[in-house]
C-alpha positions as CSV (number, residue, x, y, z in Angstrom):
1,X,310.7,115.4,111.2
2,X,312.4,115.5,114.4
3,X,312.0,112.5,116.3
4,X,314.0,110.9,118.5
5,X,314.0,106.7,118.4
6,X,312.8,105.6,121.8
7,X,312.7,101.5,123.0
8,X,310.9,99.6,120.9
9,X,312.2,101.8,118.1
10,X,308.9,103.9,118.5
11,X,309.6,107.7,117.2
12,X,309.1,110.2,120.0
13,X,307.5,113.4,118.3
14,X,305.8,116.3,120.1
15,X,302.3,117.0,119.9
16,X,302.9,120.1,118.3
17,X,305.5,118.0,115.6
18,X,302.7,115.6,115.7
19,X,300.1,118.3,115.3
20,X,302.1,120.0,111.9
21,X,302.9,116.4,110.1
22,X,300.2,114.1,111.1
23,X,299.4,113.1,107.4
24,X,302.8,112.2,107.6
25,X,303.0,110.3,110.4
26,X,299.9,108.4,109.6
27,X,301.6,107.5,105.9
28,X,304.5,106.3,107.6
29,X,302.5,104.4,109.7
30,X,300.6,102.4,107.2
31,X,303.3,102.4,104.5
32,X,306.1,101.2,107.6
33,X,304.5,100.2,110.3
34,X,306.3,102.8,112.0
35,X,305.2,103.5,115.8
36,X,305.3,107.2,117.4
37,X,304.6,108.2,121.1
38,X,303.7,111.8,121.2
39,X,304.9,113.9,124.3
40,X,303.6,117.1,125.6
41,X,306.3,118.5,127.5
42,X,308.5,116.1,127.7
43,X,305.4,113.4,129.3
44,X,304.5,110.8,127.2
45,X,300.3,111.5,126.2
46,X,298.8,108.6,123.2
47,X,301.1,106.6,120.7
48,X,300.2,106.0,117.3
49,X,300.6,102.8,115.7
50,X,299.4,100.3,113.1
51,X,296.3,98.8,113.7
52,X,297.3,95.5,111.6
53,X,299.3,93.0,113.9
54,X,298.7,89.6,115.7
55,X,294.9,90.9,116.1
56,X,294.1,90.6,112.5
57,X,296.3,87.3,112.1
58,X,294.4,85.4,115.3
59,X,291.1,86.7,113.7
60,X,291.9,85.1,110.4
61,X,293.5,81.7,112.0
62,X,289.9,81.7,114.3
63,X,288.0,82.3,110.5
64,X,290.2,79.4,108.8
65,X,289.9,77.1,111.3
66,X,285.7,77.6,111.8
67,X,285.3,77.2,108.3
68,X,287.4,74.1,108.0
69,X,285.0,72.9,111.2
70,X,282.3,73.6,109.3
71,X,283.3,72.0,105.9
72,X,284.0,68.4,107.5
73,X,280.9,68.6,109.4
74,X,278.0,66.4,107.8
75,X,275.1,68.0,106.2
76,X,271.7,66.4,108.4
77,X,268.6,67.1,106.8
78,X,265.9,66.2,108.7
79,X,261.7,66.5,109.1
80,X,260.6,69.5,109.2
81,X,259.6,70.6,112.5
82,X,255.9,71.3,113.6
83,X,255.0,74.8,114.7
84,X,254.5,73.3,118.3
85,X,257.8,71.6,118.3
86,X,259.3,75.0,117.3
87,X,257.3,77.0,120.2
88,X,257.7,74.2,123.1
């Protein structure tokens, strides 16, 4: 494939490059976490890049950290409420 390394070592392809190997790109993506900004005529148009990063990792710390919450939390059972204490 012939891409050029750009900053942030993402791979500058074409969109017709892009449009020939994209099940190519899209393995090298996953497999890599490589990055690609695709050009059409010599303007930068979309990037492709891994959707797995710091959004998934937050996600999961925010999961961890509710369940913990919930685990030290006392169970209170109570009375059961009245059907006019639930509709007041």
């Amino acid at each position: 494939m012939a891409a050029t390394i750009q900053q942030g070592g993402e791979r500058a392809v074409t969109a017709a490059e892009a449009n020939r190997r994209f099940s190519h790109i899209l393995r090298d993506v996953r497999q890599d976490g490589a990055r690609f900004l695709v050009t059409a005529h010599g303007t930068p148009v979309a990037r492709i890049i891994p959707t797995a990063g710091d959004d998934d990792v937050a996600t999961e710390r925010a999961k961890a950290a509710l369940l913990s919450r919930l685990d030290s939390q006392p169970v209170v059972i109570g009375d059961p409420w009245t059907r006019d204490e639930l509709y007041d």
